[in-house]
DRENMIZA-547128 format. One record per residue (C-alpha): residue number from 1; residue in three letters; y, z, x. Coordinates in nm, 3 decimals, always signed. Layout:
   num   residuo     north        up      east
   NUM       Ala         Y         Z         X
...
// end
This chain:
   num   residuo     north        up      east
     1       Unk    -7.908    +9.009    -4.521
     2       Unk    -7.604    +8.875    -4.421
     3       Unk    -7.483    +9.239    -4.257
     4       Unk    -7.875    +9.188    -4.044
     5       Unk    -7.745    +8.797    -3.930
     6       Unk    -7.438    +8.945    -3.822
     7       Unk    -7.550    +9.218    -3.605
     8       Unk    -7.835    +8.982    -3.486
     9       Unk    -7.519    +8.725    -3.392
    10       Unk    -7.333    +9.025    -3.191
    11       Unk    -7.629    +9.087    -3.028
    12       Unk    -7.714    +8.757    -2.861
    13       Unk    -7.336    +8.707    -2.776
    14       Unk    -7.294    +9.049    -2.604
    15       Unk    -7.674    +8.938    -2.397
    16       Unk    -7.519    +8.585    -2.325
    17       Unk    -7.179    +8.783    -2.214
    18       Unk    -7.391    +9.006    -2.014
    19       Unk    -7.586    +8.783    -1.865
    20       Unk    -7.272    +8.513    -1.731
    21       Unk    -7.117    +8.822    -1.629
    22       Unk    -7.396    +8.877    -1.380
    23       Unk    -7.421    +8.525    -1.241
    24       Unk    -7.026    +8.486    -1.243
    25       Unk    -7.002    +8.783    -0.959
    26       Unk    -6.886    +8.645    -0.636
    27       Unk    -7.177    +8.872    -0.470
    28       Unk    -7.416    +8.656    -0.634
    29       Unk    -7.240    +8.286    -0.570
    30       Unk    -7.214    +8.374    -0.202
    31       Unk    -7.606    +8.447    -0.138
    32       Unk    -7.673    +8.124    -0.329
    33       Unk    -7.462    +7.925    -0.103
    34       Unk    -7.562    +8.120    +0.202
    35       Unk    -7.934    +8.044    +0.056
    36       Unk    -7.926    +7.686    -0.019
    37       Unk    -7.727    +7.655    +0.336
    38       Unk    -8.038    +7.750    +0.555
    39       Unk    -8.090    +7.582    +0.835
    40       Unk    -7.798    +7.360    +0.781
    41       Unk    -7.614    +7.297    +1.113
    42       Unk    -7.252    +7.172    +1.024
    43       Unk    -7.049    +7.406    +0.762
    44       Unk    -6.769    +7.080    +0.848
    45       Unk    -6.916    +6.897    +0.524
    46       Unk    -6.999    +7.078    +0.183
    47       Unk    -6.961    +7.044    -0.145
    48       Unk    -6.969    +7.365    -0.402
    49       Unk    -7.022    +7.272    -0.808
    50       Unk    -6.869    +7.498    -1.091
    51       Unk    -6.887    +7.545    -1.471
    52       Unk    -6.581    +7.660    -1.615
    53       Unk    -6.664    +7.864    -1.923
    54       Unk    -6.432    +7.945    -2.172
    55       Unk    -6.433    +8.345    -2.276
    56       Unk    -6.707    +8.326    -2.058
    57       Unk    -6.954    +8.133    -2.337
    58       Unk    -6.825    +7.789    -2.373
    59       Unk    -6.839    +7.530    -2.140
    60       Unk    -6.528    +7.409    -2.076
    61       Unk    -6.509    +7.214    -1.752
    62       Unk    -6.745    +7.103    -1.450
    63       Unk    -6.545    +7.132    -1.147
    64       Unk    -6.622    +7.032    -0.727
    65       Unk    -6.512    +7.181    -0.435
    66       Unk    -6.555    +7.016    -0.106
    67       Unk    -6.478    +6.938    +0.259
    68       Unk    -6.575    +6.578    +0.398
    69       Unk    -6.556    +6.695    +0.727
    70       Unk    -6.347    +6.632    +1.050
    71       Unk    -6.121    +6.298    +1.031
    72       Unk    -5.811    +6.210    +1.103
    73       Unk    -5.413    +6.267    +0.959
    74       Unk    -5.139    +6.107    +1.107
    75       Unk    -5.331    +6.129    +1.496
    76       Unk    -5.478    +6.500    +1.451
    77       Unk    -5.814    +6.634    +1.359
    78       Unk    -5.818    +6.791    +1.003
    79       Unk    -6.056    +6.914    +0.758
    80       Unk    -5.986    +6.697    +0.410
    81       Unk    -6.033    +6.947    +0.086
    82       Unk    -6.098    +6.747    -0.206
    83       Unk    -6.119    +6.982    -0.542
    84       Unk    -6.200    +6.810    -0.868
    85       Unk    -6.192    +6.940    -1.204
    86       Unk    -6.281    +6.773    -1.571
    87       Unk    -6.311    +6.908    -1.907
    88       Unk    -6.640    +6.879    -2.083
    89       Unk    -6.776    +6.915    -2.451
    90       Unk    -6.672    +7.073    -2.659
    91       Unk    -6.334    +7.073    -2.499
    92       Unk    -6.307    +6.757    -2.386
    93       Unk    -6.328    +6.691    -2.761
    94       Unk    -6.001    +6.854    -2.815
    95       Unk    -5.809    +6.801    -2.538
    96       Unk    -5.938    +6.597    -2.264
    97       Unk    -5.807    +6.729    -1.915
    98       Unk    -5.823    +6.660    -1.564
    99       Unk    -5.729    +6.772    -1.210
   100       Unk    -5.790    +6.673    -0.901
   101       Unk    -5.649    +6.790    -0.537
   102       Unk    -5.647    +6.671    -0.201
   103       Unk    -5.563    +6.827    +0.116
   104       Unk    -5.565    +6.745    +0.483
   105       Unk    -5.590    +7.096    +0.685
   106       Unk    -5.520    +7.105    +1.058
   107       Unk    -5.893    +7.200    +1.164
   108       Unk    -5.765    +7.465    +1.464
   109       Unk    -5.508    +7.654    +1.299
   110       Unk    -5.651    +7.597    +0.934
   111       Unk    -5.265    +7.513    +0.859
   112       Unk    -5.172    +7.228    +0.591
   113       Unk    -5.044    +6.906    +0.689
   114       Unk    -5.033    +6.734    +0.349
   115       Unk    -5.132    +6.837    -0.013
   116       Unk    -5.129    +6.637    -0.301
   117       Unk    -5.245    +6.735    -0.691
   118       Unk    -5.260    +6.485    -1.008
   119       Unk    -5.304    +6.634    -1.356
   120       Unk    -5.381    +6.451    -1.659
   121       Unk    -5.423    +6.548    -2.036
   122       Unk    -5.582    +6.259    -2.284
   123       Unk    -5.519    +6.006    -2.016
   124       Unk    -5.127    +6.085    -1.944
   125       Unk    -5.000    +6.208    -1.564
   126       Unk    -4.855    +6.573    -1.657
   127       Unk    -4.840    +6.635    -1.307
   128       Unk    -4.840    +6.397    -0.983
   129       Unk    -4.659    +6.611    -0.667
   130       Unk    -4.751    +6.589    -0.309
   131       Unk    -4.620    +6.798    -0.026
   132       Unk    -4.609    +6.740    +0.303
   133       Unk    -4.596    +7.011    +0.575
   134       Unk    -4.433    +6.998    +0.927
   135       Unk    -4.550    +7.332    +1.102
   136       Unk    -4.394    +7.231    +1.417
   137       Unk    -4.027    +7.173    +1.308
   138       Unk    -4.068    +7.459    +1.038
   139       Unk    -4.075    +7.275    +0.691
   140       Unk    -4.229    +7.109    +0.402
   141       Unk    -4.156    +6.774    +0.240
   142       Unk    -4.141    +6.768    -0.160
   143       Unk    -3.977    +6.520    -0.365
   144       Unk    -3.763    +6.431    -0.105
   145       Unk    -3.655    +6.771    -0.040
   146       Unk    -3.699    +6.975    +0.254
   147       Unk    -3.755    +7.302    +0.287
   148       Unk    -3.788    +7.566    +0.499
   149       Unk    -4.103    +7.761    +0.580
   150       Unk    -4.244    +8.016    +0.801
   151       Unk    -4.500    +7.980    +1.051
   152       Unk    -4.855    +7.973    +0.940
   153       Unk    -4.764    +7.884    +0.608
   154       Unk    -5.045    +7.778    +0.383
   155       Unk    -5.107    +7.579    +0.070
   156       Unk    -5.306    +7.661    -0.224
   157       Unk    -5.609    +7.448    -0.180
// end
């Protein structure tokens, strides 16, 4: 009996590994976005959901990705990329985690002008760091340190 509940238990884990397999392939993300996007007019402003699943069956986090459109750092137009991140149940019930980052992104030359990223594990700042990007002059602010970087240089959100 016991050797029948077993197999029975492999079963339904290798379907529900199957199956998150499928709906985890980029393929298939795109054509939903491109789907519920129809007739939509301005790709400036969008927001884009995720579950994070741990070994691909537990739920781990529920993150957002999103642009708020066109506004306005330090006198030029730029795209602001917010990208969230928070651990869920069961997770959450062992270690309760957060991220969140924020980027201003030059919106002709899709080049950074600031980036900025806050972690936090059961309520504590791990991680608080913010760089800032001169293209023009040819480097990047962090921590009070400058340093040098190439043209077109990009940041990670």
């Amino acid at each position: 009996m016991v050797k029948k509940i077993f197999v029975l238990l492999l079963i339904f884990l290798g379907f529900i590994f199957i199956l998150e397999s499928h709906n985890n392939k980029i393929e298939r993300i795109i054509k939903k976005v491109s789907a519920n996007a129809e007739g939509k007019k301005d790709w400036n402003e969008f927001s884009l959901d995720f579950r994070i699943n741990f070994l691909n069956v537990i739920p781990a986090a529920q993150a957002d990705f999103s642009c708020s459109g066109i506004s306005q750092y330090e006198g030029n137009a730029a795209y602001a990329l917010t990208a969230k991140a928070n651990a869920i149940p069961p997770i959450s019930k062992i270690k309760n985690a957060s991220a969140e980052l924020f980027s201003y992104v030059d919106s002709s030359e899709i080049t950074p002008y600031s980036f900025r990223t806050r972690v936090k594990i059961d309520a504590e700042v791990k991680e608080d760091k913010e760089v800032i990007y001169n293209q023009k002059e040819g480097f990047m602010l962090s921590k009070g340190e400058k340093y040098k970087i190439l043209p077109q240089t990009r940041d990670p959100l």
